[in-house]
C-alpha positions in Angstrom: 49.8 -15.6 66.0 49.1 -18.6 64.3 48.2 -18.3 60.5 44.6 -20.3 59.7 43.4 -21.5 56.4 40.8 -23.7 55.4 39.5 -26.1 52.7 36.1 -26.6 52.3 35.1 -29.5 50.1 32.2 -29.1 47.7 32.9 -30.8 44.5 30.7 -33.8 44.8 27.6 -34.1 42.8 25.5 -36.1 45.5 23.9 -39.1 43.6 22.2 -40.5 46.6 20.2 -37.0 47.0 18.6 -38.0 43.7 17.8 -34.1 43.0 18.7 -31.8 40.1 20.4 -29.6 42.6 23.7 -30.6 43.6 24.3 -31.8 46.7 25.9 -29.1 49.1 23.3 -26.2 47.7 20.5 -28.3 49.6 18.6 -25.7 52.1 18.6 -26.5 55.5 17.1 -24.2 57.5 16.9 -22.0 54.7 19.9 -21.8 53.8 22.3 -24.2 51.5 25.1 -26.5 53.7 27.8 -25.3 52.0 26.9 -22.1 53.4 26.5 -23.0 57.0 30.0 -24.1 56.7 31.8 -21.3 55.4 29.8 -18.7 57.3 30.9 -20.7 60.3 34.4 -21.1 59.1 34.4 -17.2 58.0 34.0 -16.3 61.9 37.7 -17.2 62.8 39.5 -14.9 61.2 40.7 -17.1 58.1 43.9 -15.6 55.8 42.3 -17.9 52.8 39.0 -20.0 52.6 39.0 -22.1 49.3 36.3 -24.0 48.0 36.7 -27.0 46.1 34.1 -27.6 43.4 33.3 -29.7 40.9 30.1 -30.6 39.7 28.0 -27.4 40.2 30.7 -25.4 40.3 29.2 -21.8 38.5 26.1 -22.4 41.5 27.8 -22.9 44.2 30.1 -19.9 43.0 27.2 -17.5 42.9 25.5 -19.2 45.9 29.3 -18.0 48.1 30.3 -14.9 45.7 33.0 -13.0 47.5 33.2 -15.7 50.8 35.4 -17.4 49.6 38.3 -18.4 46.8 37.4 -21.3 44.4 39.5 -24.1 42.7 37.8 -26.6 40.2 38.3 -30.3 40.5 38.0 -31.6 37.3 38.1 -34.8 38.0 36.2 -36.5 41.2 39.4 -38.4 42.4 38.7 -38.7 46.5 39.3 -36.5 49.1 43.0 -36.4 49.1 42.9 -35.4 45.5 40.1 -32.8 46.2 42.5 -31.4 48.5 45.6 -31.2 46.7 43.9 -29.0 44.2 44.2 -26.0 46.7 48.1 -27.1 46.6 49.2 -23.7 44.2 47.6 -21.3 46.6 48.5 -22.9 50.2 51.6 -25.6 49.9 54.0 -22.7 50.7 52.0 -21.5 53.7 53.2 -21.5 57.5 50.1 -22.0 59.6 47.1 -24.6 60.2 44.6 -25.9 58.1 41.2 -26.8 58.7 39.7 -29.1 56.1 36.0 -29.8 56.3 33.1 -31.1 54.2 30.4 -28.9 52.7 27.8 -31.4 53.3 28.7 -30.8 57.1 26.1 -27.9 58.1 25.8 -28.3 61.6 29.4 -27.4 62.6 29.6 -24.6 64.7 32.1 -21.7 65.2 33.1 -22.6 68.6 33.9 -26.6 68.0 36.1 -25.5 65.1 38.1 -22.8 67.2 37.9 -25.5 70.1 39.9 -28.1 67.3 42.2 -25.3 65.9 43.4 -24.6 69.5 43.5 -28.1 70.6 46.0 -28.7 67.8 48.5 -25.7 68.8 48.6 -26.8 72.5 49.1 -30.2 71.4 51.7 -29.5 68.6 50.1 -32.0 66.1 50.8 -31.5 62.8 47.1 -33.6 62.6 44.0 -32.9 64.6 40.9 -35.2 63.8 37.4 -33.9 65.0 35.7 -36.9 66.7 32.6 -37.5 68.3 31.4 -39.7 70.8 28.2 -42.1 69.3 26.3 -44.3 71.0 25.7 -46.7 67.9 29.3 -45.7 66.1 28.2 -48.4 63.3 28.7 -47.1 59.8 31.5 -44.3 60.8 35.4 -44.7 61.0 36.5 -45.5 64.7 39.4 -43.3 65.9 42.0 -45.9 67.8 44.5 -44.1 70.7 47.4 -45.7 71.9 48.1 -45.5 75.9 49.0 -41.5 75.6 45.7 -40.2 74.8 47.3 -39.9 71.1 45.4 -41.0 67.6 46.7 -44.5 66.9 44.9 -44.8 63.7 41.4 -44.4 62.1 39.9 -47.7 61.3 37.0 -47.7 58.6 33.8 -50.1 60.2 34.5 -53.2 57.4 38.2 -53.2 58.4 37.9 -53.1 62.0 38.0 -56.4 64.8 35.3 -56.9 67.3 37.4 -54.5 69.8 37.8 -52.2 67.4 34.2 -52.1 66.3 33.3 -51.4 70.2 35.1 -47.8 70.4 32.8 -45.4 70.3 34.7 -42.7 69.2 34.5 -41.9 65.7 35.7 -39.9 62.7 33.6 -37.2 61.5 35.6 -36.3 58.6 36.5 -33.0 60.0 40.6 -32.1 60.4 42.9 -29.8 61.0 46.8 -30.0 59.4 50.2 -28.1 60.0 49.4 -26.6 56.3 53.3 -27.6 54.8 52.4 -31.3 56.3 49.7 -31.5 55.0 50.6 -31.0 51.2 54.1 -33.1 51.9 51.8 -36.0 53.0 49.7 -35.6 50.1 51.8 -36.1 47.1 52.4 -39.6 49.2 49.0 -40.9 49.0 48.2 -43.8 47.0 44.9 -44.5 45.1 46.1 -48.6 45.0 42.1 -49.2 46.8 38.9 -50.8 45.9 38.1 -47.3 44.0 40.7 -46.3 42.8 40.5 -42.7 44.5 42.6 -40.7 46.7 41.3 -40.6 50.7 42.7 -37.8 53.0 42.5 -39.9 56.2 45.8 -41.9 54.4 47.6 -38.6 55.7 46.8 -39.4 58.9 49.1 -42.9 58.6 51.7 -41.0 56.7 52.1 -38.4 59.2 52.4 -40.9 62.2 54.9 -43.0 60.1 57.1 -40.1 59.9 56.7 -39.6 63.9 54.7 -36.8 64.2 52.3 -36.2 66.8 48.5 -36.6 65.6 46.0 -36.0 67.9 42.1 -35.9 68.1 39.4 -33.3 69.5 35.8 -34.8 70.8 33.3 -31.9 69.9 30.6 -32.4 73.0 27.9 -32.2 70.3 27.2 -35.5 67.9 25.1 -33.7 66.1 27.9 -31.7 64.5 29.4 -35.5 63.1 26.2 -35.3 60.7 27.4 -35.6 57.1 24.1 -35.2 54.4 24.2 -38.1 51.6 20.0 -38.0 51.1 17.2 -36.7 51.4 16.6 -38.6 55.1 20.1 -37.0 56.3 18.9 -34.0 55.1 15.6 -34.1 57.3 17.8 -35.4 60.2 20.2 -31.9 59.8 17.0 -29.8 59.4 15.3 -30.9 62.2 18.8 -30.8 64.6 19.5 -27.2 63.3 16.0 -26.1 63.6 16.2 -27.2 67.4 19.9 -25.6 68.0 18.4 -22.4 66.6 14.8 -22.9 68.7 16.5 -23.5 71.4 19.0 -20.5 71.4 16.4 -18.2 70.7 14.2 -19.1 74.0 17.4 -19.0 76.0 17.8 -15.3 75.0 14.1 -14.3 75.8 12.2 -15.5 73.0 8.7 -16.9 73.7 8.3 -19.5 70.7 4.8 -21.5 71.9 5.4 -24.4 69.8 9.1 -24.9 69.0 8.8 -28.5 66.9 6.6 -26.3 64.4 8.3 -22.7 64.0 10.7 -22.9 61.7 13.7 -19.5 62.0 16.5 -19.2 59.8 20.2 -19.2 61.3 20.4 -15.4 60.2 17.1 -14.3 61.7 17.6 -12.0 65.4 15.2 -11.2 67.8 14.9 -8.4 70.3 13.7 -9.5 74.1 9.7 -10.5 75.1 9.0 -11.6 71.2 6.2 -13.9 71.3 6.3 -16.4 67.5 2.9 -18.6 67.6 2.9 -22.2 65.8 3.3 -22.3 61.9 5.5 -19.8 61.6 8.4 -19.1 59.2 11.1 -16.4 59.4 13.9 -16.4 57.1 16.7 -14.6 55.8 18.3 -11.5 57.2 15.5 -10.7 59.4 15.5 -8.9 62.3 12.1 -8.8 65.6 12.6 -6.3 67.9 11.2 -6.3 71.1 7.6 -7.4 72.1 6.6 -7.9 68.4 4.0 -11.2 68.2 4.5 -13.3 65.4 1.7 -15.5 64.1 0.3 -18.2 64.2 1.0 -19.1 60.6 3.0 -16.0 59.3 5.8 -16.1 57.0 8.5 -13.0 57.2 11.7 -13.1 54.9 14.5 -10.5 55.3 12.5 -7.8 57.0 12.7 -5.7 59.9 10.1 -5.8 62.4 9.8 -3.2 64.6 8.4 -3.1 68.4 5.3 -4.2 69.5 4.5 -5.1 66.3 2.0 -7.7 65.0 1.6 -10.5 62.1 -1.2 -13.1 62.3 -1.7 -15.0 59.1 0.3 -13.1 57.3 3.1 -12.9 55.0 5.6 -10.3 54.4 9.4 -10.2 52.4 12.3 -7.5 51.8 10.4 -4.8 53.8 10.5 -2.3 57.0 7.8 -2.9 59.5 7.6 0.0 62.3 6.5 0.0 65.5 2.8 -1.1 66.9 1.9 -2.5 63.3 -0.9 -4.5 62.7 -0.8 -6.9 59.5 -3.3 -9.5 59.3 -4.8 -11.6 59.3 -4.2 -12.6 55.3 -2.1 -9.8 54.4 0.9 -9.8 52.1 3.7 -7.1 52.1 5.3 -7.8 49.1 9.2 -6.9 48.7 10.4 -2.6 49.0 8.0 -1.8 50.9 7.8 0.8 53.9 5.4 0.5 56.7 5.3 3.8 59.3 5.0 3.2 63.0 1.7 2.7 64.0 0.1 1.5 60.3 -3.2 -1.5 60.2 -2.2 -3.8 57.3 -5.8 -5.8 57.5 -7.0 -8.7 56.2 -6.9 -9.3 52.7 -4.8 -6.3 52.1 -1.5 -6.5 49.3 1.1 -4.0 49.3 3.7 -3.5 46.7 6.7 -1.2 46.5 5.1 1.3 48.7 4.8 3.6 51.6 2.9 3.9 54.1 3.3 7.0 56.5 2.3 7.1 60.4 -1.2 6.2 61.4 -2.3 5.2 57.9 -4.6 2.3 57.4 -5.6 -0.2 54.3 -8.5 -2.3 57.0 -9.3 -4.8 54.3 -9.3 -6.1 50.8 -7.2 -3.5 48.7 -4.2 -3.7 46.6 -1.5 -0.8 47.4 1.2 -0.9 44.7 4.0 1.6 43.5 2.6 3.8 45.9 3.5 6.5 48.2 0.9 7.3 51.5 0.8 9.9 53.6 0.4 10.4 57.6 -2.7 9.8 58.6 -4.5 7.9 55.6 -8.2 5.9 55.6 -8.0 3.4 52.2 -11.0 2.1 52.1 -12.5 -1.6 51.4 -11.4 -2.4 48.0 -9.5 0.4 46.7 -7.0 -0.4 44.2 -3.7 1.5 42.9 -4.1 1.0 39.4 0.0 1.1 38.6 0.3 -1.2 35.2 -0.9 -0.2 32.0 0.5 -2.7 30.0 4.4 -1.6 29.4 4.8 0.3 32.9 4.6 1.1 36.2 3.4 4.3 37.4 3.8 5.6 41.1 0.3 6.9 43.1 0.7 9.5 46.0 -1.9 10.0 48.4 -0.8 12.9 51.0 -1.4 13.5 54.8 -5.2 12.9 56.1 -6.8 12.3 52.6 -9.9 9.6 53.1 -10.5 7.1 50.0 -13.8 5.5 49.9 -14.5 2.1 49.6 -13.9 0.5 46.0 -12.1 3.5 44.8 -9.8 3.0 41.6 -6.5 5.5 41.7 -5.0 5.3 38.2 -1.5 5.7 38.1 0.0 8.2 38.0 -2.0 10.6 40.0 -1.9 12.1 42.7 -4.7 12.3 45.6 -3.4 16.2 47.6 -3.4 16.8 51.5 -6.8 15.8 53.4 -9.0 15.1 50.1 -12.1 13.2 49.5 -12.4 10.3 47.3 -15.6 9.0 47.3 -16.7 5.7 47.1 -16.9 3.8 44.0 -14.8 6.5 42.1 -12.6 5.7 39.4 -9.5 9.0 39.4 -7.3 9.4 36.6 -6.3 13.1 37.4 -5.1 14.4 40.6 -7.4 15.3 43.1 -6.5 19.2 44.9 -5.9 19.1 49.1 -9.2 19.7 50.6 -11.1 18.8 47.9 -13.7 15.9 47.4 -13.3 14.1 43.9 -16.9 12.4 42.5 -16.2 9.7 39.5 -18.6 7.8 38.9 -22.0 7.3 37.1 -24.9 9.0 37.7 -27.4 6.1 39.3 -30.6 5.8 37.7 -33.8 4.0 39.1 -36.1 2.4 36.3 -39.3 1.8 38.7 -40.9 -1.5 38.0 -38.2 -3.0 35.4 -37.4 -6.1 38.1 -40.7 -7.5 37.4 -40.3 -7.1 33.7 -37.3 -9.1 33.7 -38.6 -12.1 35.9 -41.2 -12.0 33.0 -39.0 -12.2 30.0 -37.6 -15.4 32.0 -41.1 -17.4 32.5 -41.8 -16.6 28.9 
């Protein structure tokens, strides 16, 4: 089996962005380029994945971590230099490969493979990835001679008017035999306008030397996209957002509006989910069947559990159950635990807590550092009272207790098994199971003292 390696290269600082953030940590979809490419890269069973960075280099290492290896480019020198720098890890390596830009986001998994294998059957010791463009101006065009075989690459200011008619260009994607590759390279030149080294000048070495150098078409343009600004960047977004749209509803996903629901490339869905316009779902999150999402809702790694439902809502780094109802205006905020069956209403904040089957919070409370019980009521704006200051402290409300409306619990305390908090109370000491806890001022009626006061005002 064929040995595969890859160099992604992300050492560029990405003037034309025009952005304090460099260029390949740029979100689309939710998620930086460089990380679409090596996630996608990372699917075909690599030996080595090395990043080349530069410019950003400590960001882009935390942004990968453990994905892949790293080598710094100290100096931004071209492509063929940026290259070369992977030279002490791979230059002794028997295999293929694959060097691609991590400004690329929207290649995919299967055009890759499709490449790698197209370069074994053809025994090139050079594969380009093309792409057929209706308006090639701007990109490289890739010339074949008579044989179907790469010719040469011709840049858009250097090519005739035949030339400038192919429509097949470069998209700056390739795949090397891996000893080739670094053989070629300590033949490039840097005698050019800037001075820098290119890796396409491999492609004429190779084919000076005789060896066979072939191209792959990928069947999707889109995939050509390289991100230099900010409009690029909108283009990739909005071509990603579809890809990922349009996959979902293929799989038995009901999205209502696809041009304004916006779904993260990690994000997976169970069958009959229905996601209403305005909606955002991000990260490792995962719907399972028959949940309803939105209209405007925004849900970021969570799991979502069946026949669930969030209208207006926004929730992050929780677990949903099943038959939920959040919303509208609610806001699950990170660790938190919802049982099956729980109402989330409107106006509603929770916070590092749990709720246990069947409990409700209907409207306008905060629940935070909190553990509920089976079967709770929280009434209209109760609030878990968890910071003094300094710390948090954790409240527990047990099975079947009922707080009344506008209820303080002050942390810590605990409210015991089917107790009575009445309305308006303010508890700072645990309340028995069974038992119905009164804290609050007497109310006292002074007959006659409105008039007294409207009064004081005329005088």
């Amino acid at each position: 089996m064929t040995q595969k390696y890859a160099v992604v290269l992300a050492a560029g600082q990405g003037t034309r962005m025009k952005s304090k953030l460099y260029k390949v940590l740029h979100p689309v979809c939710g998620k930086p380029m460089v990380q679409h490419v090596v996630d996608q890269l990372n699917k075909l069973q690599l030996e080595e994945l090395i990043t080349i960075v530069g410019f950003g280099a400590e960001k882009v290492q935390d942004q990968l971590g453990n994905k892949s290896h790293y080598v710094v480019q100290k100096e931004q020198l071209g492509t063929g230099h940026a290259v070369q720098q992977a030279e002490d890890i791979l230059a002794d390596k028997e295999g293929v490969t694959i060097v691609a830009c991590g400004d690329t986001p929207l290649l995919t998994e299967e055009t890759l493979q499709n490449m790698v294998d197209h370069h074994i059957e053809t025994e090139a010791k050079a594969t380009i990835l093309t792409a057929h463009a209706e308006d090639p101006s701007g990109y490289g065009r890739v010339i074949r001679g008579g044989n179907g075989q790469v010719e040469r690459i011709v840049e858009q200011k250097d090519a005739s008017t035949d030339e400038q008619a192919v429509q097949e260009i470069n998209t700056g994607t390739y795949c090397f035999d891996n000893k080739h590759l670094f053989e070629a390279l300590q033949n490039v030149s840097n005698d050019n306008a800037q001075g820098e080294y290119y890796l396409p000048d491999v492609i004429q070495i190779l084919k000076g030397q005789g060896e066979v150098i072939s191209a792959y078409q990928t069947t999707d343009f889109s995939e050509s996209l390289g991100v230099n600004d900010r409009v690029a960047l909108a283009k990739a977004e909005k071509m990603m957002k579809e890809r990922i749209n349009t996959a979902h509803m293929r799989n038995g996903v009901s999205i209502i509006d696809p041009d304004n629901t916006y779904i993260g490339p990690d994000v997976t869905f169970g069958q009959d989910v229905t996601i209403y316009p305005g909606s955002i779902l991000n990260g490792n999150t995962h719907v399972e069947d028959d949940a309803v999402i939105g209209p405007h809702s925004t849900i970021t790694n969570c799991r979502v559990g069946t026949e669930s439902v969030l209208k207006q809502s926004v929730a992050s780094n929780s677990k949903i159950g099943t038959r939920v109802q959040i919303g509208p205006f609610a806001h699950i905020r990170p660790d938190s635990s919802l049982g099956n069956d729980v109402k989330i209403g409107n106006f509603v904040e929770v916070k590092k807590a749990e709720f246990g089957d069947g409990s409700k919070a209907s409207h306008l409370s905060y629940i935070g550092d909190a553990s509920v019980g089976t079967g709770v009521n929280i009434g209209c704006g109760t609030i878990t009272v968890n910071y003094d200051g300094h710390n948090k402290f954790l409240t527990t409300i047990e099975d079947d207790a009922f707080i009344g409306c506008n209820s303080n619990l002050v942390a810590p305390v605990t409210v015991g098994k089917g107790a009575y908090v009445a309305a308006g109370s303010t508890i700072n000491q645990d309340v028995p199971a069974e038992a119905l806890s009164i804290a609050r001022s007497r109310q006292t009626n002074k007959e006659g003292y409105a008039a007294k006061i409207q009064s004081n005002k005329k005088d």
